[in-house]
N, C-alpha and C positions, 0 to 999 in steps of 0.2 A: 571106809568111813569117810564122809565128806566132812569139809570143813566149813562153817560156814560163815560169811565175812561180817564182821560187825561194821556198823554203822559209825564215821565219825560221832562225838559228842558234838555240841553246842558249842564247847568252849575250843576245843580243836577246829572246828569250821572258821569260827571268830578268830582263831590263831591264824588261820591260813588265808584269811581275808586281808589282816593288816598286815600280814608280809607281802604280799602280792601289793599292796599299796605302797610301802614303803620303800619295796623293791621299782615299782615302777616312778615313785617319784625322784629316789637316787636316782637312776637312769635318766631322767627327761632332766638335775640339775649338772649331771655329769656332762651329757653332750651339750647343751647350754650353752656350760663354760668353756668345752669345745671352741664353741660355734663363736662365743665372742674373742678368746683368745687367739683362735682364726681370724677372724673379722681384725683386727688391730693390725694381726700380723701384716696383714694383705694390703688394708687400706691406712694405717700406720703413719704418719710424717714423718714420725723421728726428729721433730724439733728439738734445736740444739736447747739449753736451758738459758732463759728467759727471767735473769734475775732482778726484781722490782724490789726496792731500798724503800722504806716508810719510815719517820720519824715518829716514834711514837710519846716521848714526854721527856722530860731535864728532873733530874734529881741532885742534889746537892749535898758533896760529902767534903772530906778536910782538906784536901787538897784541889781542889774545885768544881767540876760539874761532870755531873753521865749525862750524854745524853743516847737515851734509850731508842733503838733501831729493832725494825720490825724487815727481815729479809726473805720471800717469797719466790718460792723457781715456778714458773708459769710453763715453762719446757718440757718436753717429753723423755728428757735426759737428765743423770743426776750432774752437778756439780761438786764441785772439790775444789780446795783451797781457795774459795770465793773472798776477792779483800772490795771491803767496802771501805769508801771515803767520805768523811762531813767535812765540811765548808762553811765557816760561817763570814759572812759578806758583810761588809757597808760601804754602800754608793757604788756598788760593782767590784769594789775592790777586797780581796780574800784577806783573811786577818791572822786566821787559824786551820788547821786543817786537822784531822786525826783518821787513821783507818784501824780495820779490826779486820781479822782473817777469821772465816768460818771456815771449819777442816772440810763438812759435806751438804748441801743441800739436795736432798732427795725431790724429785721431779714431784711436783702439789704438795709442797711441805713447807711450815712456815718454819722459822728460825730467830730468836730472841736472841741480841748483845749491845754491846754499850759503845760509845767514844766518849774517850776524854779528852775536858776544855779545861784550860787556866779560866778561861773567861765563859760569861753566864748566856747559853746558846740563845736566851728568850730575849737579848738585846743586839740580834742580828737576826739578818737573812740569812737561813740555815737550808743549805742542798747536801742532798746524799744520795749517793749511785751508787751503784758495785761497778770494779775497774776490771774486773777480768777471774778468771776461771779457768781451774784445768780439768781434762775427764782422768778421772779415778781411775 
């Protein structure tokens, strides 16, 4: 007795079509990611972290002024216990100072905090830097 082979259906074909798709599109974003994870590795700086301090506005509460800091790692490395410094100046000469420690700044990652003033930071020249950084 022979047996004799039936024919896929439609929807079996159709089934085996978008696997073979989806299988080959996994594949081309696997090695991809490969290829760019290589690519870093290889061509990579490893710049140390690159922390840029913004002033972003003065709020005012009962004991006297936040002023709100905008802290930015431009590095290729993360940062730790990042302390920032404001400064508020008149005629060159420093009046007030405050710093704020962020525990981490992850490398392209922004970071929101405050300093606080007795005095109202929008009647001075206001500087602010990060003083230093340790790696995690």
């Amino acid at each position: 007795m022979s047996r004799q082979r039936q024919q896929p259906s439609e929807d079996e074909r159709t089934k085996r079509r978008l696997e073979a798709i989806a299988a080959t599109a996994g594949a081309i974003l696997a090695l991809g990611t490969i290829g760019i994870v290589g690519w870093n590795g290889v061509t990579g700086d490893d710049t140390p972290p690159i922390v840029i301090v913004e002033p972003l506005g003065v709020h005012e509460h009962e004991d006297g002024y936040v002023l709100e800091v905008l802290v930015f790692n431009r590095g290729d490395e993360t940062a730790a216990a990042v302390t920032v410094e404001g400064a508020l100046r008149r005629d060159g000469t420093v009046v007030a100072t405050a710093e704020a420690t962020f525990d981490y700044v992850a490398r392209g990652s922004r970071r929101r905090g405050g300093l606080y003033f007795a005095e109202d930071p929008r009647r001075y020249d206001v500087k602010v830097r990060a003083l230093g950084y340790i790696e995690p």
